[in-house]
KOLBA-285383 format. One line per 2 residues: their letters; for each residue z, x, y of C-alpha. Coordinates in steps of 0.2 Angstrom, whole numbers, padded with zeros to 4 digits. Last residue first. Example, Ala and Ser with C-alpha at 12.3 -4.5 7.8 and 13.67 -1.06 7.14 Angstrom:
2
SA	0036:0068:-0005; 0039:0062:-0022 $
END
This chain:
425
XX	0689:-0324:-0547; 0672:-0333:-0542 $
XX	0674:-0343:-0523; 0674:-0327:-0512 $
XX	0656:-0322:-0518; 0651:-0309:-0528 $
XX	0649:-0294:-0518; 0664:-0298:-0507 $
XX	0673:-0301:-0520; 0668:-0282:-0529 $
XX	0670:-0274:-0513; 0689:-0282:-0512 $
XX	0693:-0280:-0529; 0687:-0261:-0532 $
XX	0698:-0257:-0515; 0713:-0264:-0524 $
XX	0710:-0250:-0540; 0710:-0236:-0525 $
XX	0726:-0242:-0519; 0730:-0247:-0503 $
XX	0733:-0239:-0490; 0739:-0223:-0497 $
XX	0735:-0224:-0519; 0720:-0213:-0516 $
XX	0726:-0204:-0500; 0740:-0196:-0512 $
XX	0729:-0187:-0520; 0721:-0179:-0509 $
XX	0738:-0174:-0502; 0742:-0163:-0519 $
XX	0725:-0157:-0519; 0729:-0149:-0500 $
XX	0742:-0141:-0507; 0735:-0135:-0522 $
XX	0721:-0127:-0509; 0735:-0118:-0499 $
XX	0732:-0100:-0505; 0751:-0097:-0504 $
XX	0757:-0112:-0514; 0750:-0104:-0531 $
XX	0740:-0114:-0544; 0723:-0109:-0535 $
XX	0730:-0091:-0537; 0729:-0096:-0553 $
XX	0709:-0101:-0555; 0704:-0102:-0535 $
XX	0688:-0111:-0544; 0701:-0124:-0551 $
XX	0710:-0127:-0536; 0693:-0131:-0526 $
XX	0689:-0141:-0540; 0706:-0150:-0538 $
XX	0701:-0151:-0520; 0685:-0154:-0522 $
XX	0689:-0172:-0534; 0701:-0178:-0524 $
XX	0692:-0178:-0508; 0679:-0187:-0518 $
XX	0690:-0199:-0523; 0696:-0202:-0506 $
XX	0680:-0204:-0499; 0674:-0216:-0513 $
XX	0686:-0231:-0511; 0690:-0228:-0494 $
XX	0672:-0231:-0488; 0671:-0246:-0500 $
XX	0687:-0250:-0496; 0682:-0252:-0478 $
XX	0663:-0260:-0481; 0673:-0274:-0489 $
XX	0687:-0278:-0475; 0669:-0277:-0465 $
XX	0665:-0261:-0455; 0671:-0264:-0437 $
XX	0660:-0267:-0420; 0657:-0265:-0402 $
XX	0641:-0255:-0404; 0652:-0237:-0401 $
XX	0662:-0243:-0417; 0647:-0247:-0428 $
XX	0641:-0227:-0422; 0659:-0222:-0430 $
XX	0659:-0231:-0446; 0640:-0225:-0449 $
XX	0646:-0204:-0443; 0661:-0208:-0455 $
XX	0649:-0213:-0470; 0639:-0199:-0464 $
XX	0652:-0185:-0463; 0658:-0194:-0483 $
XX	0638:-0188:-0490; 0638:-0175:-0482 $
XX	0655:-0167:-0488; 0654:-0174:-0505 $
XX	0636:-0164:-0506; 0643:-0152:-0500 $
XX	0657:-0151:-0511; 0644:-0151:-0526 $
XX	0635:-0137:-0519; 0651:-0126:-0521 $
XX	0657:-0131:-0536; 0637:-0127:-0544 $
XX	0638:-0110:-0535; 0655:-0106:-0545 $
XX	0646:-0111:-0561; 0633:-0100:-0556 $
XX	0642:-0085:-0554; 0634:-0075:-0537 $
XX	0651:-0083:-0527; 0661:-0075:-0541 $
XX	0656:-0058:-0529; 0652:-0044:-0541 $
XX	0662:-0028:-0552; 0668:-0041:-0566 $
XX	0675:-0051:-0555; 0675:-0051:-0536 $
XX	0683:-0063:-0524; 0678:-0061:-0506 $
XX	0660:-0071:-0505; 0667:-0084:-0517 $
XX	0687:-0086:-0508; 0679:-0089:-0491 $
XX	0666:-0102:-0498; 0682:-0109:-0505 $
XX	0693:-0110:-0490; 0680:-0120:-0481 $
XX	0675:-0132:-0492; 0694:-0136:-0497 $
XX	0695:-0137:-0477; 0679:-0148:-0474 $
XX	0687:-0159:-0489; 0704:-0161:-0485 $
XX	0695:-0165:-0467; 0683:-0178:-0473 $
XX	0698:-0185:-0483; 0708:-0190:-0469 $
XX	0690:-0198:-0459; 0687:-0207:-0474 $
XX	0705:-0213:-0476; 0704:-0220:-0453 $
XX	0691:-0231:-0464; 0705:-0238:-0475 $
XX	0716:-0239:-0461; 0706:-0247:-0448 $
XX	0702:-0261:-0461; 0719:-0264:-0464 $
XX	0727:-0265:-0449; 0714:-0282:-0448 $
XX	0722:-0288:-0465; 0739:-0285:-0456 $
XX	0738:-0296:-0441; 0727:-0312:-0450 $
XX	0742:-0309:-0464; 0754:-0309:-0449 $
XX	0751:-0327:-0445; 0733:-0334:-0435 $
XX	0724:-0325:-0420; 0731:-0341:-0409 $
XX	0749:-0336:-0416; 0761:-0351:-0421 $
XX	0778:-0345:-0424; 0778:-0340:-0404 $
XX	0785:-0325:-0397; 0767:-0316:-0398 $
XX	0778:-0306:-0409; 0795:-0310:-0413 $
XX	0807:-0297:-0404; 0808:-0311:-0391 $
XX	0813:-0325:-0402; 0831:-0314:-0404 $
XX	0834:-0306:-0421; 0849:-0306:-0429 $
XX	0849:-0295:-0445; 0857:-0303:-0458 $
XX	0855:-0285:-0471; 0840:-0278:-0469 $
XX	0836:-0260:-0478; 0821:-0250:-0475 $
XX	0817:-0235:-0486; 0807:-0221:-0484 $
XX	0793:-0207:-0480; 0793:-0192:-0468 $
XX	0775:-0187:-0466; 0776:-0167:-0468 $
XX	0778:-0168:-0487; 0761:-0177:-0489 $
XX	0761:-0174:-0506; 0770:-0175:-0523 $
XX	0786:-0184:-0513; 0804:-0184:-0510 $
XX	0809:-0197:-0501; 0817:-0196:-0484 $
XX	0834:-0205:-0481; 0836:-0224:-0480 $
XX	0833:-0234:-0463; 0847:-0247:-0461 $
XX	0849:-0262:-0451; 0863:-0274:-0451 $
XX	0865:-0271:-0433; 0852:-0264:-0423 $
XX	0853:-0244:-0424; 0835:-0241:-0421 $
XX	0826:-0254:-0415; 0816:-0270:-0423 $
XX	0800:-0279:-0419; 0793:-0294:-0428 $
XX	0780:-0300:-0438; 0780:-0318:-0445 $
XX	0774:-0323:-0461; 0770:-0341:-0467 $
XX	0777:-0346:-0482; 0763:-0347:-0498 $
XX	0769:-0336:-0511; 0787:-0345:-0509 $
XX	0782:-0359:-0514; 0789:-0373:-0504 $
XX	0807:-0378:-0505; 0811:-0385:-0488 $
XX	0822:-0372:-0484; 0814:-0366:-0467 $
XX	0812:-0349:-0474; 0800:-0337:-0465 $
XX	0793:-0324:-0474; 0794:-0307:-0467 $
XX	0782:-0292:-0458; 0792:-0280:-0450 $
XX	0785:-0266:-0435; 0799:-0253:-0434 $
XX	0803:-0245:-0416; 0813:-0226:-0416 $
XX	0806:-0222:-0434; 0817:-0208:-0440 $
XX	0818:-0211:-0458; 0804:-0227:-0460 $
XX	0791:-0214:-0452; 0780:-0219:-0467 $
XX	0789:-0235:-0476; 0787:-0231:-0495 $
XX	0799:-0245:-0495; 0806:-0261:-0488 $
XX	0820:-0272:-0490; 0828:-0290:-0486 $
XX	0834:-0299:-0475; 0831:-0305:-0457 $
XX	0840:-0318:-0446; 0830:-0328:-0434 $
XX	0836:-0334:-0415; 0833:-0350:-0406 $
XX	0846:-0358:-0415; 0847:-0348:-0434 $
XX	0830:-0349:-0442; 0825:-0340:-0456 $
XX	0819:-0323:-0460; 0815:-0317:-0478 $
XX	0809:-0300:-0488; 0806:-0306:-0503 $
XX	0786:-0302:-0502; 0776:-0305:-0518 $
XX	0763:-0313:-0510; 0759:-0305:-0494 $
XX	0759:-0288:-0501; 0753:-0289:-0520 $
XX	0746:-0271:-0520; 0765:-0265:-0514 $
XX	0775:-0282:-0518; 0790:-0276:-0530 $
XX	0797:-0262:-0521; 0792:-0269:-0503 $
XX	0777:-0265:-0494; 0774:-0272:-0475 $
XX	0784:-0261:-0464; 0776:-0252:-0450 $
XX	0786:-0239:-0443; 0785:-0231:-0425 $
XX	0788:-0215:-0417; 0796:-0215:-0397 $
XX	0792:-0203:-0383; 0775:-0202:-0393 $
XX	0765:-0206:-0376; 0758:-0219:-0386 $
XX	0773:-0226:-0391; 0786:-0224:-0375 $
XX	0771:-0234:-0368; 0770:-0248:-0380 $
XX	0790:-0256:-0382; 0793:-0267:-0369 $
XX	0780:-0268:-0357; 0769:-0274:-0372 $
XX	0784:-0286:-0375; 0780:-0293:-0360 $
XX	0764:-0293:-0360; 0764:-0304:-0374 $
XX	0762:-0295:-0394; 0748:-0296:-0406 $
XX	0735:-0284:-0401; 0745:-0270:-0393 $
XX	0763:-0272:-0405; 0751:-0271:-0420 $
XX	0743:-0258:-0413; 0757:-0247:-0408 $
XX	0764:-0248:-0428; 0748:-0248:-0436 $
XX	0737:-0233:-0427; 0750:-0226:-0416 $
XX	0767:-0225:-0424; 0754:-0225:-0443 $
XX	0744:-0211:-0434; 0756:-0202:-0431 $
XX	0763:-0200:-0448; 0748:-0201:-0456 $
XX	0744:-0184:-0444; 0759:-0175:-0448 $
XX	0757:-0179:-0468; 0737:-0170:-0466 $
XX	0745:-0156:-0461; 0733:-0143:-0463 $
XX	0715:-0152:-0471; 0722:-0168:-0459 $
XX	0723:-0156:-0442; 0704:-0154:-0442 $
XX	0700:-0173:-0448; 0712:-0180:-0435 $
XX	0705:-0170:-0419; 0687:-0173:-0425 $
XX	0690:-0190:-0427; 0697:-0193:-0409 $
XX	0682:-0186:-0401; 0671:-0197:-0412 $
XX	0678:-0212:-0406; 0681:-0205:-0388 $
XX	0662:-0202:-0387; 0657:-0218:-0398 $
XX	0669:-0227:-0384; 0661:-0219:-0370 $
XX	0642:-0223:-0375; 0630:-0210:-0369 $
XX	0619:-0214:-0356; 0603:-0223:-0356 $
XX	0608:-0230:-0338; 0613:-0249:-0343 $
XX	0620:-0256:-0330; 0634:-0268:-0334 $
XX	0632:-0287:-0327; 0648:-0288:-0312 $
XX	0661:-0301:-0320; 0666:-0315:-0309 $
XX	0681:-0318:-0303; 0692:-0328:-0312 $
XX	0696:-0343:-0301; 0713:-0345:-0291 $
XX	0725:-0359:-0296; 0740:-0347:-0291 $
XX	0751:-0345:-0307; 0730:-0342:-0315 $
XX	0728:-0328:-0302; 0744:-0320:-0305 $
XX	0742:-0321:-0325; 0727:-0310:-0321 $
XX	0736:-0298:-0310; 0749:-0294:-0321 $
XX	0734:-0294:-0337; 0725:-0278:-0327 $
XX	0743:-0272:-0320; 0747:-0271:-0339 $
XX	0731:-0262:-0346; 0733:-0251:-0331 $
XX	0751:-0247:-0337; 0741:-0242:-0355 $
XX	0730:-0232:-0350; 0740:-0220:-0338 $
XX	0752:-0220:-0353; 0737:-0215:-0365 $
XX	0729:-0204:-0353; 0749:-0195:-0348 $
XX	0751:-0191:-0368; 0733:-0187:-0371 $
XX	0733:-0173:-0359; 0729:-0159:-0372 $
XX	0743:-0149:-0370; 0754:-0163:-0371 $
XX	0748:-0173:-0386; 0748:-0157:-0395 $
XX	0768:-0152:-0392; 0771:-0170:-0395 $
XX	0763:-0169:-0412; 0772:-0152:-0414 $
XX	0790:-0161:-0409; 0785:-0175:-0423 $
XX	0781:-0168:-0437; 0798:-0167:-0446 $
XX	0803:-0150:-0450; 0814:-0143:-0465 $
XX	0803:-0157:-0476; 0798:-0141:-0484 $
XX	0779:-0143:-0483; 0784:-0145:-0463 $
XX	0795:-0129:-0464; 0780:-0122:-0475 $
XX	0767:-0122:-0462; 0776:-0119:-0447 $
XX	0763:-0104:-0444; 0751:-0112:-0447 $
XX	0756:-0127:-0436; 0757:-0118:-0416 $
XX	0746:-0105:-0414; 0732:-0107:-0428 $
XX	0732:-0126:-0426; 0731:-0125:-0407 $
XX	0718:-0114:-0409; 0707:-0124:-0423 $
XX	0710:-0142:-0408; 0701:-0133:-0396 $
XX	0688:-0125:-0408; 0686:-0142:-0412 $
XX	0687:-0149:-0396; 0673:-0140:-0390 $
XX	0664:-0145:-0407; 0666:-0161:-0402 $
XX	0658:-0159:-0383; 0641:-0150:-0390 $
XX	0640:-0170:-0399; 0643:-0174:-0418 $
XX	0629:-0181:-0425; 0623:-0200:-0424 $
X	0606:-0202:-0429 $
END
């Protein structure tokens, strides 16, 4: 059974100090939009080390793939690969795993717009640039990203082709020499306002009249302030207030072939659908692990509130109706730790939830983590209404994890064509 280990809880209470120092009490400048995440995020990333481990991590990654492409420029064989013991010990990437979902559950019932923030630079945006790009362009752009020097966008959703992504985009690149020009837009773009590197998925047009449902897509990498290129000011949103959310504008953008990942049109691990439908299933179970924080934090704050609010001379925590709100958050609770406790035991194994198994896990966690908070706010009664106690904002977040990642009514598709069979509609 996986559980978290005595070193989770360690970086729990960690990660609660930090909170209570450094975000608490910047609260309502990041509710505000006064203060973009970005500086605390740094702040955190250096205090805990991450920062210099991820750069460390990823100029070994690059002096690993240096010294292979050595080899092969000097006809030498691969070496061969020494058998892993096997010593019954814990496995390190269901430790860093679950380490990693601690950290992002506990700061995603404060602030949960600072971590979608971050974890679209890291998680989408860094990722993308990881798995599809050559060495080169890993060079390029990865470690100012990990290390958080530099924030990152990943552009996919345009204002008619959010559900619809891959067949209702209009945003177009074609080909100009060796180079590509881009236009088009993009929106609800998190970090799109102050992203330093944007990750673009477009259509290529080679103007031979095909259906435009069915073009390839390329994904390539833009900079802030390239020519023709404009990122819109913040929205203004019901939630998530701390992630900064926007508008991408592309108007002949000039793109060299090396800002084109994988620099080739014909990528072994297929287009950018094959690139963004795998983004996708860390997303949607990257939601469970959101929403078990609203939830933990919801839970928390409203035990607190039941032993400490009286009402007619007694505790409301001795009403019944208040100890049925109660027991059905833990059960939410429970039953959302386990699905995240499955994800992350697959993970240590060496494997990802289905696309399926994703949105299922989406699909219910975010609705349950919807359902405490507003219960939450409802058992706070009007101070529940009040920005002070916090639980309406946390309700407000909920929320928006259902519609986040895709839709909760998209995740009903794909578990429901998995179950049935790719070929019935």
């Amino acid at each position: 059974m996986f559980e978290w280990s005595e070193t989770d809880e360690l970086v729990r209470e960690s990660v609660r100090a930090f909170i209570d120092r450094e975000i608490r009490p910047n609260l309502d400048a990041l509710e505000h939009g006064d203060l973009p995440p970005y500086d605390i995020m740094r702040k955190l990333f250096a205090e805990f080390g991450v920062d210099v481990m991820a750069g460390e991590a990823v100029d070994n990654m690059l002096a690993k793939a240096q010294r292979k492409a050595d080899r092969i420029a000097a006809g030498e064989p691969e070496p061969e690969k020494k058998p892993k013991s096997d010593d019954g010990g814990a496995n390190p990437l269901a430790a860093q795993a679950s380490m990693a979902a601690v950290v992002v559950s506990e700061l995603s019932g404060v602030t949960l717009g600072s971590v979608a923030a971050i974890g679209v630079s890291l998680g989408l945006g860094a990722a993308t640039i990881m798995s599809r790009g050559t060495p080169a362009q890993q060079q390029r752009w990865l470690k100012d990203l990990v290390t958080l020097k530099k924030i990152a966008a990943w552009a996919i959703t345009e204002p008619d082709s959010g559900s619809d992504a891959f067949g209702g985009m209009k945003t177009y690149v074609r080909r100009d020499g060796d180079d590509y020009i881009l236009n088009g837009q993009k929106t609800f773009i998190t970090n799109g306002p102050f992203a330093d590197t944007v990750v673009v998925y477009a259509k290529l047009d080679e103007g031979d009249g095909a259906d435009k449902r069915d073009r390839k897509v390329l994904t390539f990498v833009l900079d802030k302030g390239m020519e023709g290129f404009t990122q819109g000011a913040p929205f203004a949103k019901m939630g998530m207030h701390s992630s900064p959310t926007g508008e991408l504008f592309f108007d002949n953008v000039r793109l060299s072939r090396d800002r084109l990942l994988g620099e080739t049109e014909d990528h072994s691990g297929g287009d950018g659908r094959d690139s963004a439908r795998s983004s996708f299933t860390v997303e949607r179970v990257g939601c469970a692990i959101l929403a078990l924080g609203i939830i933990n934090e919801c839970h928390r704050l409203s035990v607190d509130y039941a032993k400490n609010r009286t009402l007619w001379g007694q505790e409301i925590g001795r009403f019944q109706l208040i100890q049925l709100k109660l027991a059905q958050m833990e059960v939410a609770r429970l039953n959302v730790q386990n699905m995240v406790f499955a994800a992350l035991s697959a993970f240590g194994a060496g494997s990802l939830p289905t696309l399926a198994e994703a949105s299922a896990m989406k699909l219910y966690s975010t609705t349950a983590a919807t359902d405490v908070a507003m219960e939450a706010v409802q058992l706070f009664g009007g101070n529940g209404y009040m920005s002070e106690y916090r639980v309406e904002q946390l309700a407000r977040d909920a929320k928006s994890l259902m519609i986040y990642a895709g839709s909760n009514e998209i995740q009903v598709t794909h578990v429901a064509k998995a179950l049935l069979g790719s070929d019935r509609r």
